[in-house]
N, C-alpha and C positions, 0 to 999 in steps of 0.2 A: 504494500500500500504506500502512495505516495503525500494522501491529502485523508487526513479528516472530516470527512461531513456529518458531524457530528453538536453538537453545542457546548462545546467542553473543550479540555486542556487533556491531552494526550498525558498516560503514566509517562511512559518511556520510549527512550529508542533503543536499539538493538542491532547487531550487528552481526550478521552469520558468517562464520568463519569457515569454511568448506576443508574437512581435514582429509587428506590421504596418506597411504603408509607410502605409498609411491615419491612424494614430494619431501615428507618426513616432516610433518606438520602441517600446521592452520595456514591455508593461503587467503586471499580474497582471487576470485577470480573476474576476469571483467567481461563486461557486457556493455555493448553499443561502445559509443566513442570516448566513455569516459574513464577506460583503462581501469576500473574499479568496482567489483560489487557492493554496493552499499543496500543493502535489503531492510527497508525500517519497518519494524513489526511494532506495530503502535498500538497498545494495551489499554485494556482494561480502562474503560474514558471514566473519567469525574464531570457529571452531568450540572446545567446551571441551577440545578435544583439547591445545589451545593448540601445537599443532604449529605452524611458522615460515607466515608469510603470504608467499607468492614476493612476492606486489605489495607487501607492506609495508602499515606504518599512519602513521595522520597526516595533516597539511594537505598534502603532497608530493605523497603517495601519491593520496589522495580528486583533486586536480586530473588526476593523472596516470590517475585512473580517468572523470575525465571526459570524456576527450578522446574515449575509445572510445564513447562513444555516437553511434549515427546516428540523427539526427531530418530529420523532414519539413521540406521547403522553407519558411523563416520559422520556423522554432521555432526556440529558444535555449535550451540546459541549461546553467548556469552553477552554480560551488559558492558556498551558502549556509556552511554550517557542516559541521567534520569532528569526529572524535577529537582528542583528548581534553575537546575542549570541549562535545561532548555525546557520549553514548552509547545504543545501542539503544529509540531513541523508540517510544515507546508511543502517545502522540498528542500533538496541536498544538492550539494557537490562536490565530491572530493578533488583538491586542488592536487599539484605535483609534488607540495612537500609530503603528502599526505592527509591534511587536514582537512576536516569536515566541515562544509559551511550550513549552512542553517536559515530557513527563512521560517520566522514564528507567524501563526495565524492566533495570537491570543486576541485580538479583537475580529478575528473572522463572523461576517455576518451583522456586526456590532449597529450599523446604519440602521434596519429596518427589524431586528429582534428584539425582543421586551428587557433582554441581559442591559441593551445599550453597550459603552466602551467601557472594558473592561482595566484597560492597559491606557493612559490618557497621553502619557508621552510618545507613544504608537508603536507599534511593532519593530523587532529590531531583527537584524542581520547578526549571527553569532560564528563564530568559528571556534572549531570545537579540536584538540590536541590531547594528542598521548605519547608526553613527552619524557616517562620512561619507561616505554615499548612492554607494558604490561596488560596493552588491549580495553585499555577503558581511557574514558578521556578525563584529564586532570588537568586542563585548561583553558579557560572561557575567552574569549574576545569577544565584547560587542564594536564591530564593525560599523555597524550604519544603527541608528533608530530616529525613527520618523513616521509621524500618521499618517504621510504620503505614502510609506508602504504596507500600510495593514493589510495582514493574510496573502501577500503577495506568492505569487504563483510558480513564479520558476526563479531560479538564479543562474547563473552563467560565468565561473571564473577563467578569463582569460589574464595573466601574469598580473599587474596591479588594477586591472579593470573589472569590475562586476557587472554583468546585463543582469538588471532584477525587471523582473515582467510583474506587474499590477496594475490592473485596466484602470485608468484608461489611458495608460503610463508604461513607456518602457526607459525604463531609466542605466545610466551609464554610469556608477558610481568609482572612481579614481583613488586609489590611496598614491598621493602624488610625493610624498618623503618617507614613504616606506615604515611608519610608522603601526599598522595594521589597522588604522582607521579612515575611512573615507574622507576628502577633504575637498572635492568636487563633484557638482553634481553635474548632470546632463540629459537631454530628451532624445533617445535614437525615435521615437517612433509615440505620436499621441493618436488621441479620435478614440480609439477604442469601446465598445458599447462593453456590457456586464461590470459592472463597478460593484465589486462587494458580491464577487460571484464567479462560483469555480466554472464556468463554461463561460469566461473570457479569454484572455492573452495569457499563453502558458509559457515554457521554458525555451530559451535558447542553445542549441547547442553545435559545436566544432565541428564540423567536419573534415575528411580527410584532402578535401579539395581547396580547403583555406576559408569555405564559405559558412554561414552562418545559417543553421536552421531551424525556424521554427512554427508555431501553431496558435492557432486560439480555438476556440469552442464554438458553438451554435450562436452564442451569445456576444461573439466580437464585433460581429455587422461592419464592420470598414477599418483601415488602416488609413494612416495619413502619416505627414510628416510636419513636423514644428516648423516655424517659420525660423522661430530663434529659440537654436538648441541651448545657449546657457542657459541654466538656473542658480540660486541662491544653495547653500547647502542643505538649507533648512523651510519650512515652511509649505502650505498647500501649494498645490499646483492645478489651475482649473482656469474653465475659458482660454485655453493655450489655442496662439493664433497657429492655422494649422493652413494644407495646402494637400489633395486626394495622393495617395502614390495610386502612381500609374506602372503599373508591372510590363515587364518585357514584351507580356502580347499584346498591349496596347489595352489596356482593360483598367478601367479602375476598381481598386480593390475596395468593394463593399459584396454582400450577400444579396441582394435583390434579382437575383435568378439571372443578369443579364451579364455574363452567363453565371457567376458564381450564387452558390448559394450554403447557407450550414458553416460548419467547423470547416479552419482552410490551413493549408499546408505551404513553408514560405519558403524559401533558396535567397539571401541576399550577402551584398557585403557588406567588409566588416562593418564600414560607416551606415551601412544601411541601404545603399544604394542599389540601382538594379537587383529591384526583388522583382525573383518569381513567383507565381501561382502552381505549385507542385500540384495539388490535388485540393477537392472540395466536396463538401456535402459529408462532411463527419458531424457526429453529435458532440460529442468532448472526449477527443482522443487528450491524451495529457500530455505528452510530450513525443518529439519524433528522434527515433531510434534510428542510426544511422550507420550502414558501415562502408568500407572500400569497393565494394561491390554497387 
C-alpha cells in the first residue's frame, strides 16, 4: 500500500527485507526505477474517533505489532520506523544515500471532513536514516513543512531537488547549501483539479531515458504551466497565473474527451517541457512504473 484512505494516522511503517541463503542475508531488492524495494505495510489505523487504541501507539506498540505477522519461508518483516517519528505516509522514496523520504498526509482530507486540520503548520516532508546499519531508522529530518503541501501525493528525489506533487501544485523544492532543508521553492506545473484528493496529480519518476514520468487521476482534468515559476518559500499558493500545456501532438492537456479523457499518463523534461500524453482514461493508477524496456 502506498496511501491511506483512511481518516486517521497510520501505526507504522515497515520494511520487508527479502532474505536468501543464496545472497547470505537481508537484501532489499528493486523494482521499477527506483533501485529499491521499499514495501510500506501500514497498520492497524487510529481512527478520528480518537477512541483509546487497545494495542496502543509508538515504537512499543509498532514492534509488538510486528511480531503478528506470518510471512512465507525466508521472508523477514522487521520495523523500519513508527509514530511519532513519522505519520500517515502518503509516499516514499529512497534517495542514493539510502535514505527514506516521506511525504505525511496528517491533515489528508482536513478541507471538507468534520476532523478539520489537524497539523496547523501543515504537513511536512521527512527523511528518514539508519545511521548504524541496524535496519531501523534512528534519524528524522524534516525537510520541507508547509500547508501548501498537505497529504501531498508523490515525491521525487533527484540529487538536491525534490518534485512533490499536491494538486493543484507541482512543486520543485531545492536544498541549495546542502544543509538537508529546502530553501527554494518553485512551480514545475499548476491548474491541476482534485485538491485535497487522492485521484489528483500523483508521483514523478526517473527514467532510464533522462525523462520525467508521470500521472494524475480521474480527478486532474488539465495541466498547465505557471506563468512565473518562482515562489516564496513559505506560504499558500492559489490563483497562480497559468498558460494550457500543449503536449507534443498538438492537444491541450485537459480531460474533456477531445480526445483525452480520465486518469493521464505524462513523458516530459526535466524543466517540464515537451510533455507527452503516454496514455489516458485511467481511474487513479498511482504512480507509473517504468523500466529500460
Amino acid at each position: 500500500m502506498r496511501f491511506v484512505r483512511r481518516k486517521a494516522y497510520s501505526r507504522l511503517i515497515a520494511i520487508m527485507l527479502y532474505t536468501t541463503e543464496r545472497l547470505g542475508g537481508a537484501h532489499l531488492i528493486s523494482i521499477t526505477v527506483r533501485y529499491y524495494l521499499v514495501a510500506t505495510l501500514l497498520l492497524t489505523l487510529q481512527f478520528r474517533s480518537f477512541a483509546a487504541n487497545p494495542a496502543g501507539v509508538g515504537l512499543q506498540a509498532a514492534l509488538d505489532s510486528v511480531k503478528q505477522f506470518k510471512v512465507a519461508d525466508g521472508v523477514e518483516v522487521t520495523l523500519f520506523a513508527a509514530e511519532p517519528m513519522v505519520v500517515n505516509p502518503t509516499d516514499i522514496e529512497v534517495d542514493s544515500q539510502g535514505r527514506v523520504w516521506v511525504t505525511e498526509g496528517a491533515n489528508y482530507r482536513s478541507t471538507f471532513q468534520r476532523w478539520g486540520i489537524l497539523r496547523p503548520e501543515g504537513d511536512r516532508i521527512v527523511v528518514l536514516e539508519d545511521t548504524d546499519g541496524d535496519g531501523r531508522a534512528d534519524k528524522e529530518t524534516v525537510f520541507y513543512q508547509d500547508p501548501s503541501i498537505n497529504a501531498a501525493l508523490g515525491i521525487c528525489v533527484l540529487g538536491n531537488k525534490v518534485i512533490v506533487s499536491v494538486s493543484p501544485n507541482v512543486f520543485v523544492l531545492t536544498d541549495t547549501d546542502g544543509d538537508g532543508k529546502a530553501d527554494k521553492r518553485e512551480l514545475l506545473f499548476t491548474g491541476i483539479a482534485g485538491v485535497d484528493h487522492d485521484h489528483g496529480v500523483h508521483a514523478f519518476v526517473f527514467g532510464p531515458d533522462g525523462k520525467l514520468y508521470f500521472n494524475m487521476g480521474n480527478e486532474g482534468k488539465h495541466l498547465r504551466y505557471p506563468l512565473e515559476p518562482s515562489l516564496s518559500l513559505h506560504g499558500p499558493v492559489t490563483n497562480v497565473a497559468s498558460r494550457p500545456v500543449i503536449d507534443l501532438a498538438g492537444n491541450e492537456v485537459k480531460t474533456d474527451g477531445k480526445p483525452y479523457r480520465n486518469g493521464m499518463v505524462f513523458r516530459c523534461n526535466l524543466d517540464g517541457s515537451q510533455v507527452e500524453t503516454l496514455a489516458w482514461n485511467f481511474r487513479n493508477n498511482y504512480e507509473v512504473a517504468v523500466d529500460s524496456f
